[in-house]
LOSE-469905 format. One record per residue (C-alpha): residue number from 1; x, y, z. Coordinates in steps of 0.02 Angstrom, whole numbers, plus 50000, padded with zeros to 5 digits. Layout:
! residues N
(NUM,(X,Y,Z)),
...
! end
This chain:
! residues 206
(1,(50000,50000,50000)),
(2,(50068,50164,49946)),
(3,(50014,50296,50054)),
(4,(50002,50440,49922)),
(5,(49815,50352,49911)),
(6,(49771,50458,50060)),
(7,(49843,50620,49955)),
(8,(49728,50622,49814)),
(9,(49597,50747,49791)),
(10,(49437,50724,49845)),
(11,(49334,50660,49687)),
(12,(49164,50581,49675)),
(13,(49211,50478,49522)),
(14,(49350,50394,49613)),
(15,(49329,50363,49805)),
(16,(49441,50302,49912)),
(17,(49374,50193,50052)),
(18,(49457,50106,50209)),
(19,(49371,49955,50267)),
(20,(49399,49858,50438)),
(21,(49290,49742,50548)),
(22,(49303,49722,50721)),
(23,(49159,49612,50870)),
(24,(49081,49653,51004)),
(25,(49003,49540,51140)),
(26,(48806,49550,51203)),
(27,(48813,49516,51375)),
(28,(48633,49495,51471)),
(29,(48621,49550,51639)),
(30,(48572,49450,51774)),
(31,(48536,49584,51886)),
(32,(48437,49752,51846)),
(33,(48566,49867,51875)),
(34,(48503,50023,51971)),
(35,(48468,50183,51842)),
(36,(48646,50312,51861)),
(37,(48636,50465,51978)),
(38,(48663,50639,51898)),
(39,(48841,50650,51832)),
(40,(48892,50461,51886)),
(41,(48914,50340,51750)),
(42,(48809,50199,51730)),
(43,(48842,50043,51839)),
(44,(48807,49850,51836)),
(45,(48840,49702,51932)),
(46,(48977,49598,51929)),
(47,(48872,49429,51883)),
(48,(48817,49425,51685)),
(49,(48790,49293,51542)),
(50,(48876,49297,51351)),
(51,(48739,49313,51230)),
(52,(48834,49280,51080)),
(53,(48955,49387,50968)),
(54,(48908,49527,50843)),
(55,(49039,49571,50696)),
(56,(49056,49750,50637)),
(57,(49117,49793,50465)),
(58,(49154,49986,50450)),
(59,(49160,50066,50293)),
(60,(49241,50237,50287)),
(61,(49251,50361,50161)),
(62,(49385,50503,50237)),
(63,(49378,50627,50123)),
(64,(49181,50629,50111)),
(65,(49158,50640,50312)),
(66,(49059,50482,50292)),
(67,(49077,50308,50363)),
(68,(48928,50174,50378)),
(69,(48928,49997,50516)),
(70,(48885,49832,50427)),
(71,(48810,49730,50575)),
(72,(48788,49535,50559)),
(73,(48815,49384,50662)),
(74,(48967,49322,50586)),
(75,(49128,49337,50459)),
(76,(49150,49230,50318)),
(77,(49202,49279,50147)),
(78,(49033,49282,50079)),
(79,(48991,49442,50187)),
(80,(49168,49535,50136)),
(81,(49113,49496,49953)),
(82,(48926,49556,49976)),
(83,(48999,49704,50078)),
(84,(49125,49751,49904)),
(85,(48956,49713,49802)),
(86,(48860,49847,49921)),
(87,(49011,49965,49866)),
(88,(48987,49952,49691)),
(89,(48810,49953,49675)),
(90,(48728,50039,49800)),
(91,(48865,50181,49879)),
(92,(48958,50213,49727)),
(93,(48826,50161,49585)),
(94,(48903,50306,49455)),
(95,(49096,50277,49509)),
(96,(49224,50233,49371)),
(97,(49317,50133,49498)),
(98,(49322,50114,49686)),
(99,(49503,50134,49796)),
(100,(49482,50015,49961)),
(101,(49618,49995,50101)),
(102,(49599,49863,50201)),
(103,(49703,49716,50295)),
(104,(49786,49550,50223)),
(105,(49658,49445,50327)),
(106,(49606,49273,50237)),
(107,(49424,49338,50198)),
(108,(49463,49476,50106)),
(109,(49521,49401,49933)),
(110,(49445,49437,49776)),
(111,(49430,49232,49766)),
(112,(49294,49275,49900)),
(113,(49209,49363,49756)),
(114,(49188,49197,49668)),
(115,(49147,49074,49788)),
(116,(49002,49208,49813)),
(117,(48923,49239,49637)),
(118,(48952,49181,49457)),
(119,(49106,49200,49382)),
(120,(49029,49381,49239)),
(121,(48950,49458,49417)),
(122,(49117,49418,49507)),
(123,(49208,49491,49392)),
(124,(49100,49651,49350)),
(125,(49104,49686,49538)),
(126,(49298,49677,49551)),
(127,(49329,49764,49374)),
(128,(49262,49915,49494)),
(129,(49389,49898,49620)),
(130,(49571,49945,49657)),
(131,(49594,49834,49813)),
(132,(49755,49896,49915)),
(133,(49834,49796,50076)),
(134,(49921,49883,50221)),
(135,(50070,49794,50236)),
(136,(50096,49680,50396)),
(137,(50122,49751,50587)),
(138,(50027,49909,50485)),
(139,(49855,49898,50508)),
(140,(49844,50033,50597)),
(141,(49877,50141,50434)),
(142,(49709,50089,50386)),
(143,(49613,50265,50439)),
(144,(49443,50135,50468)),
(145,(49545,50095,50637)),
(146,(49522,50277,50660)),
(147,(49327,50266,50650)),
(148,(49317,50094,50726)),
(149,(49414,50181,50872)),
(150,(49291,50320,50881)),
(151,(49145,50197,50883)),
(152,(49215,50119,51023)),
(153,(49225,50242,51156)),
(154,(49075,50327,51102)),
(155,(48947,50196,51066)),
(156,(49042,50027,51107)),
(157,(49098,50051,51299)),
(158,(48955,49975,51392)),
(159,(48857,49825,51393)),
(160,(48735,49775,51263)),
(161,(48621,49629,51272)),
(162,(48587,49583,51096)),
(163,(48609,49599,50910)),
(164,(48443,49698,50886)),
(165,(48483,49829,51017)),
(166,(48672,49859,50949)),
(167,(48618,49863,50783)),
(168,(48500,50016,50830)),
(169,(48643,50099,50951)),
(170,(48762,50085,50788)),
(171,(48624,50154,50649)),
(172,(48601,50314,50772)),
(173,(48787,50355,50809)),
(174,(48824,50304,50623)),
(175,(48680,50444,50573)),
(176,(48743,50578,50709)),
(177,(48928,50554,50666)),
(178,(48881,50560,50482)),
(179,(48751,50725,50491)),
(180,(48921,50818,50580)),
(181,(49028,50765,50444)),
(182,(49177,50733,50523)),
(183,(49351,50715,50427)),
(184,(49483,50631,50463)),
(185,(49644,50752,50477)),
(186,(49794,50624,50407)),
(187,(49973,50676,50452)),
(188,(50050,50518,50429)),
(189,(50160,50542,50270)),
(190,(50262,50418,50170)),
(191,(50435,50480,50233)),
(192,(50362,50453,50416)),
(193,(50335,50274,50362)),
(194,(50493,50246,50275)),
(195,(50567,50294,50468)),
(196,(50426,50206,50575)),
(197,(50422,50049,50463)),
(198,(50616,50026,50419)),
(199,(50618,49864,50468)),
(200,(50491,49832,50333)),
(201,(50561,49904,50191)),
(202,(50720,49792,50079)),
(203,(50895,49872,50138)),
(204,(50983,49920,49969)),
(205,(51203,49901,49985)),
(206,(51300,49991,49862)),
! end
């Protein structure tokens, strides 16, 4: 992954978007925990029971201020390929082709495409995408970390029982966070890579 992706101008024709995924657990509570006192945070019991495991796939576009959570009850590569079909034909229906960023994890391969749908829908779907990896130990150049942090301590740090109810926390930050149109301010330049990620680039002897 080059990072001059994050320098190009903004343009509608050719978004760039970061994609990353991260779970959260529902937890039910055994006890009804007593309603928080005026500037107190909330509180609960000790005692609670796992209620299964929710993934979230965040798709972020920097540049436009907009990012949108993909809730579902698991991860396979049929939801990373239905998620890139999403892209194409719903976001970005009149884009000539679509930048994503995202990790080297095993489900997100283009092959995913085509265990998914025939081979001509496949490969219409991927002719619309310019799929770039962040190298390894450098996920964190991935600005959808950025958004999936955000999500966390503002929507993410307390208990939630089930899928239903964090799929309704998630649509109503998603549509607050989106309505303030919030950028992401990128610093992180290629020559501050080349000296963060030495290790990671070929050494060169004369």
């Amino acid at each position: 992954m080059g990072l001059s992706i994050y320098t190009r101008p903004y343009d509608p024709r050719y978004p760039v978007v970061c994609f990353d995924e991260t779970s959260k657990q529902m937890v039910l509570e055994k006890q009804v925990s007593l309603p928080p006192e005026p500037g107190q945070p909330q509180r609960y019991d000790y005692e609670y029971e796992r209620n299964g495991v929710s993934n979230l796939f965040m798709i972020s576009e920097p540049l436009a201020g907009w990012r949108h959570v993909e809730v579902i009850q698991r991860r396979t590569k049929q939801d990373y390929a239905h998620q890139m079909k999403f892209l194409v034909d719903v976001r970005y229906p009149d884009a000539e082709w679509i930048t994503i960023v995202h990790d080297q994890l095993n489900t997100y391969d283009p092959s995913a495409l085509y265990e998914t749908f025939e081979p001509q829908e496949a490969k219409r779907i991927l002719d619309r995408l310019e799929i770039h990896y962040t190298p390894k130990h450098g996920s964190w150049l991935n600005m959808a970390e950025i958004e999936l942090s955000v999500l966390a301590r503002q929507c993410l740090d307390r208990r939630i029982p089930d899928h239903y109810t964090l799929k309704r926390k998630i649509a109503a930050w998603e549509k607050c966070r989106n309505a303030q149109s919030r950028n992401i301010d990128w610093q992180f330049t290629t020559e501050d890579a080349r000296i963060k990620l030495k290790r990671l680039y070929p050494s060169i002897l004369s």
